[in-house]
C-alpha positions in Angstrom: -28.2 -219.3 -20.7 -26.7 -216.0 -20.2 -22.7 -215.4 -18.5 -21.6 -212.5 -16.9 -18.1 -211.6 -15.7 -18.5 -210.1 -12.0 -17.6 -209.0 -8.8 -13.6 -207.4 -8.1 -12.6 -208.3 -11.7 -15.0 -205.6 -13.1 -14.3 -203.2 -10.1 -10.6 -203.1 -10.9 -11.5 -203.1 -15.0 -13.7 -199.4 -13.9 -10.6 -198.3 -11.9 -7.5 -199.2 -14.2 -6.7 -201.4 -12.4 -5.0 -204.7 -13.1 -7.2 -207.7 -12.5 -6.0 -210.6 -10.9 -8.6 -213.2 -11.5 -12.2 -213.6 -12.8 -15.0 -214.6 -11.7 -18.1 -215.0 -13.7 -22.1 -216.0 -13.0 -24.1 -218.2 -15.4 -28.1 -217.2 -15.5 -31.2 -219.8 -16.9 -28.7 -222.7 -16.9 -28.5 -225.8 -14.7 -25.5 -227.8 -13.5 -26.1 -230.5 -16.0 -25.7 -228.0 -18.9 -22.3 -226.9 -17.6 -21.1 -230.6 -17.4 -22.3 -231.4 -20.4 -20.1 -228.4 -22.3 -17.1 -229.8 -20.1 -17.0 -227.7 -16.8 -15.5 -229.4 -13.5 -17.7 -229.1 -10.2 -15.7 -227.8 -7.3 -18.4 -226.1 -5.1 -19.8 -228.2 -2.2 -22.7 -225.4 -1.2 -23.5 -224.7 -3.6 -22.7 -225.4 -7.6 -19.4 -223.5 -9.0 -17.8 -224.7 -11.8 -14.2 -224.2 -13.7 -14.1 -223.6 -17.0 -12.4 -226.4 -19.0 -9.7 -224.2 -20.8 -9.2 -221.1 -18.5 -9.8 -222.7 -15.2 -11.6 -219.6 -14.2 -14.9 -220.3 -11.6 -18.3 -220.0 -12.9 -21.1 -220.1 -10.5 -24.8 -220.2 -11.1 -26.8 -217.7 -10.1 -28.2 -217.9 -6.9 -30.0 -216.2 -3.9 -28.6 -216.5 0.0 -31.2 -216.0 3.2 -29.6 -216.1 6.7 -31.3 -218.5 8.6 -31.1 -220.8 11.4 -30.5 -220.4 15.0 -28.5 -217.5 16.1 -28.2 -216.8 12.1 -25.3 -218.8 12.1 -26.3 -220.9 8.7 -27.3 -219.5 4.9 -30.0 -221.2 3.4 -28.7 -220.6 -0.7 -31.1 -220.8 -3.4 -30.0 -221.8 -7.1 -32.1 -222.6 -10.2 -32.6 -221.3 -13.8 -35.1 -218.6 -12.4 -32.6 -216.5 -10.6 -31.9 -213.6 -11.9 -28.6 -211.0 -12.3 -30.0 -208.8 -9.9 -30.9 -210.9 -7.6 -27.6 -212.6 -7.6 -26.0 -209.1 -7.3 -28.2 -208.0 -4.6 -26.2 -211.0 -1.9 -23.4 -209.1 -3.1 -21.5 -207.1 0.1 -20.4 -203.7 -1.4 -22.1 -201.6 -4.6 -18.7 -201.7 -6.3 -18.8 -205.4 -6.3 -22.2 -205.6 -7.5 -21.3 -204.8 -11.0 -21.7 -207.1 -14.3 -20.5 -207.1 -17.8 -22.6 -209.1 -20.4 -19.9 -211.7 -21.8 -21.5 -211.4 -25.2 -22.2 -207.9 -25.7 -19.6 -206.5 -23.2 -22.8 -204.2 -21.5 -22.4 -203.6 -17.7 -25.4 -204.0 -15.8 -25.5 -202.0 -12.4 -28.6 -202.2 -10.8 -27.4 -201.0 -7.6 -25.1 -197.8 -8.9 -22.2 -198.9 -8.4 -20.7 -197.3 -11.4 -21.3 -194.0 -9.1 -19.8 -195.0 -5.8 -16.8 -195.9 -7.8 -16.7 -192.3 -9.1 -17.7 -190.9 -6.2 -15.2 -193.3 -3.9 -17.7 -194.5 -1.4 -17.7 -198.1 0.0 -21.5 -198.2 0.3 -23.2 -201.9 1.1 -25.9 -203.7 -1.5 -28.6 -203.8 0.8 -30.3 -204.3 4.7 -29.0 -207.9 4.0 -25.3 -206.9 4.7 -26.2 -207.2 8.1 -26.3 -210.7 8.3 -23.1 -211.8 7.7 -20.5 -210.4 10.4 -17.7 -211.5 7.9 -19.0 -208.4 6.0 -17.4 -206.5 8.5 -14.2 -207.5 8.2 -14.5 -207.4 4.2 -15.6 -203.7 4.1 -12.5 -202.7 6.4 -10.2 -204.6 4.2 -11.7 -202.8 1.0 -10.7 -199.5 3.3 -7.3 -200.6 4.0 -6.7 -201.4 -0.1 -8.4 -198.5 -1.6 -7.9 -195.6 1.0 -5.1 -194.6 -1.4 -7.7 -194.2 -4.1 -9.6 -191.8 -1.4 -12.7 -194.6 -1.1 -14.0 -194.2 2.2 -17.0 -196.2 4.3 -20.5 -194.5 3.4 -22.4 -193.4 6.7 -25.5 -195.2 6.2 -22.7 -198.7 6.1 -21.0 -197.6 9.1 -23.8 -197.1 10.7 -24.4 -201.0 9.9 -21.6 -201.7 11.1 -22.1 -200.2 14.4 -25.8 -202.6 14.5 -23.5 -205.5 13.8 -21.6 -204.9 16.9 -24.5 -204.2 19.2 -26.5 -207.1 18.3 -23.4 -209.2 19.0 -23.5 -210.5 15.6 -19.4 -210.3 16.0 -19.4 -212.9 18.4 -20.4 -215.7 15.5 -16.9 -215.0 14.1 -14.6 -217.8 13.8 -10.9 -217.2 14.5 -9.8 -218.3 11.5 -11.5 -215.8 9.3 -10.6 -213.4 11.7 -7.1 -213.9 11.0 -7.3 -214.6 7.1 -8.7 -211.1 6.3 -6.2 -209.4 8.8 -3.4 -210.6 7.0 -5.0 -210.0 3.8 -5.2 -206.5 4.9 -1.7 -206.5 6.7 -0.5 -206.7 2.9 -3.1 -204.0 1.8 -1.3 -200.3 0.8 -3.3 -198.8 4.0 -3.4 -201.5 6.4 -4.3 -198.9 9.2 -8.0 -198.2 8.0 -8.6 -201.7 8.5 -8.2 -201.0 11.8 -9.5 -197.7 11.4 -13.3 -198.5 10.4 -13.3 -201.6 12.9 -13.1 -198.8 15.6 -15.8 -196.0 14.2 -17.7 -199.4 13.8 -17.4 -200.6 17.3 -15.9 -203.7 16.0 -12.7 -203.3 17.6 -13.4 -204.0 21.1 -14.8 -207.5 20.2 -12.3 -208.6 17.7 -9.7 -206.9 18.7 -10.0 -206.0 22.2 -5.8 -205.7 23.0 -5.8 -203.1 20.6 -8.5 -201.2 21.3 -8.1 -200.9 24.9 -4.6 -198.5 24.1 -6.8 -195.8 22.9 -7.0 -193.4 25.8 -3.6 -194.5 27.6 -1.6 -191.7 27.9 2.4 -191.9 26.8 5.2 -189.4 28.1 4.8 -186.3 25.8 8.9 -186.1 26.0 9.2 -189.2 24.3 5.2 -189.6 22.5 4.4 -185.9 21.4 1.2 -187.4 20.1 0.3 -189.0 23.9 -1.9 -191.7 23.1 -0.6 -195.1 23.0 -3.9 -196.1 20.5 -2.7 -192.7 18.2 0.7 -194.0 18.2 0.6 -197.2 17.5 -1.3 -196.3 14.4 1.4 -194.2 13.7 3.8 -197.4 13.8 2.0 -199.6 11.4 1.8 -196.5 8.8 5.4 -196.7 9.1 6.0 -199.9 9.1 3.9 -200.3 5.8 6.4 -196.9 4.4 9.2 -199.2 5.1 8.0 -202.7 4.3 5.2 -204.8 2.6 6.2 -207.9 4.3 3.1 -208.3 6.9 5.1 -210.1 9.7 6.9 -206.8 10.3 4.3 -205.1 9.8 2.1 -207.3 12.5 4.5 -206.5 14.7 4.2 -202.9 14.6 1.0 -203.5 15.3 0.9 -205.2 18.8 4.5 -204.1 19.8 3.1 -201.8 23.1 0.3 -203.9 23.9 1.5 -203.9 27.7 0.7 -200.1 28.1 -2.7 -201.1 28.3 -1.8 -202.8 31.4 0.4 -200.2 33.4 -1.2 -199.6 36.3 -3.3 -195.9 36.8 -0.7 -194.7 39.2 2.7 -195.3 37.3 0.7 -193.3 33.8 2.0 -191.8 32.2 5.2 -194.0 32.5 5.1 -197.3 31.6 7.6 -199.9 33.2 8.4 -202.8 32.4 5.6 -202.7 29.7 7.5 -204.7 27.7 7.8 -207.8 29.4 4.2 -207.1 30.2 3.2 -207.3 26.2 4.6 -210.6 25.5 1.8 -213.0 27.4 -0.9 -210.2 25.8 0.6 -210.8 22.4 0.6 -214.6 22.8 -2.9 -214.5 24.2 -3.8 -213.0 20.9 -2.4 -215.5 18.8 -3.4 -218.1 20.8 -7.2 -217.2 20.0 -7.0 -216.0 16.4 -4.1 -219.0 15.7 -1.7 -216.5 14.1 1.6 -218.8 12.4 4.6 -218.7 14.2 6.2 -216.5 12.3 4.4 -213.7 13.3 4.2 -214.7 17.0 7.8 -215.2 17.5 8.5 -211.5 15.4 5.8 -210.1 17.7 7.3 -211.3 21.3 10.9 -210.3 20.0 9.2 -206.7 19.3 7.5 -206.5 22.4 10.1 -207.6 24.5 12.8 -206.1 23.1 12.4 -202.6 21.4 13.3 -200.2 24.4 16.8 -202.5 24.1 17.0 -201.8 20.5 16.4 -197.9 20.9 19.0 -197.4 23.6 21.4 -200.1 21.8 24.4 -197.6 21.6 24.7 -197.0 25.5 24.0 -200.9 26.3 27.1 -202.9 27.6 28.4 -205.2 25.3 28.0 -207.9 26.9 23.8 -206.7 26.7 24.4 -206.4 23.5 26.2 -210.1 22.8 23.3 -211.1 24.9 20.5 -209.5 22.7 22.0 -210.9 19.4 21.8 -214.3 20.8 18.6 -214.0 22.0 17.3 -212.8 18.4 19.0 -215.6 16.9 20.3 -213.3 14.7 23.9 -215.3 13.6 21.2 -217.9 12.7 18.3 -216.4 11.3 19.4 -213.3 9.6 16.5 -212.4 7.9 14.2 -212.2 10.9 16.9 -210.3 12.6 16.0 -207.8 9.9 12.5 -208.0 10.5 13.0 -207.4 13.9 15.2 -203.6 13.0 12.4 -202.6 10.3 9.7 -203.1 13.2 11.7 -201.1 15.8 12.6 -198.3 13.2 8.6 -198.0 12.7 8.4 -197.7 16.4 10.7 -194.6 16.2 9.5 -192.6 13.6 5.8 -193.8 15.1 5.6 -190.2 16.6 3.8 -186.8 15.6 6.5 -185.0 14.5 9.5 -187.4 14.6 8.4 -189.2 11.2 12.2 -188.4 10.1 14.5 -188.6 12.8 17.6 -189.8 12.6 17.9 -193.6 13.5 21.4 -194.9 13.8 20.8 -197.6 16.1 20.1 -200.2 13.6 23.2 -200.1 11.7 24.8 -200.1 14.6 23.6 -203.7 16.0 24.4 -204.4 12.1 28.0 -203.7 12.9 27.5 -205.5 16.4 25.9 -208.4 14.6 28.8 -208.7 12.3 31.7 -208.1 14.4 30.7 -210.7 16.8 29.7 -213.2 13.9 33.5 -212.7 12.7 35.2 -213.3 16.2 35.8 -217.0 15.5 38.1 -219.6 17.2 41.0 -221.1 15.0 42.3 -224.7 15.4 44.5 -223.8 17.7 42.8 -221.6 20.1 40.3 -224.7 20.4 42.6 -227.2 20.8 42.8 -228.5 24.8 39.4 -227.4 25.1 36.1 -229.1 26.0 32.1 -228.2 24.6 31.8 -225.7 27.5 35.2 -224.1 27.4 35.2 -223.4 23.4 31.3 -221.9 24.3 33.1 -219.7 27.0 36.2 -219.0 24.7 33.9 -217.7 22.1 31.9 -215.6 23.8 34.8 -214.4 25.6 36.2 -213.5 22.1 32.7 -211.9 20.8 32.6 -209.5 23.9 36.0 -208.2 23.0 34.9 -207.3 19.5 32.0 -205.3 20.6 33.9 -203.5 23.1 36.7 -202.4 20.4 33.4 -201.8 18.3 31.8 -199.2 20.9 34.9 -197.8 22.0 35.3 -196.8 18.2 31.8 -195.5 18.2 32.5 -193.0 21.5 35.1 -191.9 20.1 33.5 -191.4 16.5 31.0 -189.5 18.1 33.4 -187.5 20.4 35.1 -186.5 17.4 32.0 -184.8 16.2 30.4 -183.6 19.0 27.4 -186.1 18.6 24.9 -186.3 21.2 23.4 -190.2 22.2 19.9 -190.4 20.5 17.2 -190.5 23.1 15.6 -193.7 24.0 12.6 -194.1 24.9 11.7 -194.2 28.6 
């Protein structure tokens, strides 16, 4: 019996990086040896086992074969014969394919990928990477965590991906692993070359076909110097990731103008009321890949209401009161935070406007606090019923935000400050 440590632990051990957990593969043993030293079975597959101090999994070696109909099924292979390299050779990327001898500390890499680390390349094992569409999703994850490090997709592997897609093996996806690695990857440092390869691969009109179908829209050049709504809305998520790692924001970044793929061919390169038009797309799309709440409700608030948020200085106050209410933002402070970070990205989403000035959201800071302080004493409440104190209140809140943009004009008179342009 011969144990290995593999997979991501001695990727990251090659790179400097830190390692987060270990996994390791047992060779020329059987399950009964493992028990017998103490290990506890958790695999149901096929046998993995913890280790009885460390907890850490150790799996026998063993061979997978896609099989059954549609190749939706892996027939897995496990006894004391298996070899390293044939357990390495299931193994999705090069980089991942790599041992180290637990005894002698030796790395065994029979499939090079010692060089593709050096050389940055995200290259797959073998032919056999074709048959598991999940592969596709795990290879543009590995883009969005180690573009940084200049790793990029190998030809030869995106051309695999590309067979994937036209042999519909995308279609055996379940939306559950959809989601799973595109939130992993919404907390990668490059979440955009996730969805990055998934294009070049022709992945992302089956998986994600809402996004996809903004590339070629054309934007106001006034407002979008970069044009297209695809092009820009890459340009959001890289800056929502600049100004946050928290994925909900950065989600919705991500499907914040997914109405402009709707406007209609005559109204281009305007888009009205795309807005109003995003929130049923961007429900749609949780609704099949059964995205948590959390991101839903962030995304609808996005779509609907960004355009308010850019033009928030020259809104009425009563808009504004009304926009604060409908954030829940006295309530829920924290996604009313959320909900600024994704519409700064949205500015500074645009070629050339990366650094723009954007006072708006410290201005429905001010607004948010102003009208949270407007409260009723005792005595302005006494006399007065559920509605009427509801009334009083708001009454109360509107009068704040007016003495709160009538100090802003005239701040901005005194220096001469132009309006920041919102978006039309």
């Amino acid at each position: 019996m011969k144990i290995y440590l593999v997979g991501g632990a001695v990727r990251d051990e090659l790179l400097g990086l830190a390692v987060r957990e270990r996994d390791w593969v047992v060779v020329g043993a059987c399950p009964e040896e493992l028990l017998d030293q103490g290990f506890k079975p958790v695999g149901k597959d096929f046998p993995v086992f913890l280790h009885p101090q460390t907890s850490e999994e150790y799996a026998l070696a063993r061979t997978e074969r896609k099989t059954g109909p549609g190749y939706r099924g892996f027939d897995t292979m496990f006894s004391p014969d298996v070899t390293l390299e044939q357990d390495l050779e299931r193994r999705d990327l090069t980089i991942n394919a790599i041992a180290r001898d637990e005894a002698t500390g030796a790395l065994v890499d029979p499939f090079h990928g010692q060089r593709d680390l050096q050389e940055r390349w995200l290259r797959h094992v073998s032919p056999a990477f074709v048959e598991d569409p999940v592969r596709v999703l795990r290879l543009a994850r590995f883009a969005a965590r180690f573009a940084p490090l200049g790793f990029r997709v190998a030809p030869e592997t995106m051309e695999l991906l590309r067979e994937i897609a036209a042999r519909g093996e995308l279609d055996a996806l379940v939306s559950e692993r959809v989601w799973q690695e595109t939130q992993r990857a919404l907390e990668m440092p490059a979440p955009r070359q996730f969805f990055e390869v998934l294009r070049e691969g022709n992945a992302l009109p089956v998986i994600f076909p809402e996004i996809d179908a903004l590339f070629g829209i054309p934007q106001p050049e006034q407002w979008h110097p970069e044009i297209d709504t695809g092009v820009h809305t890459m340009m959001v998520l890289d800056q929502a990731t600049k100004l946050t790692d928290d994925p909900v924001v950065r989600f919705a970044a991500l499907v914040h103008d997914l109405g402009k793929a709707t406007t209609p061919t005559h109204e281009l390169p305007r888009h009205i009321a795309h807005e109003e038009r995003g929130v049923g797309i961007v429900e749609e799309l949780c609704d099949r890949l059964r995205i948590p709440n959390a991101y839903r409700e962030l995304g609808v608030l996005v779509s609907r209401y960004h355009l308010h948020m850019h033009k928030i200085t020259e809104l009425r106050p009563q808009t504004v009161l009304e926009l604060l209410e409908r954030l829940d933002s006295f309530r829920r402070p924290a996604r009313f935070e959320q909900f600024l970070l994704a519409c700064e990205a949205d500015a500074r989403g645009r070629k050339g406007l990366e650094q723009r000035d954007y006072p708006q959201p410290e201005y429905l800071r001010r607004a948010r606090e102003v009208a949270a302080a407007a409260t009723l004493s005792a005595e302005e409440r006494e006399g007065l019923q559920g509605f009427e104190i509801a009334k009083r209140l708001h009454d109360k809140r509107i009068h704040a935000l007016k003495e709160l943009k009538r100090q802003h004009e005239a701040a901005r008179s005194e220096t001469k400050e132009t309006p920041p342009d919102p978006e039309r």
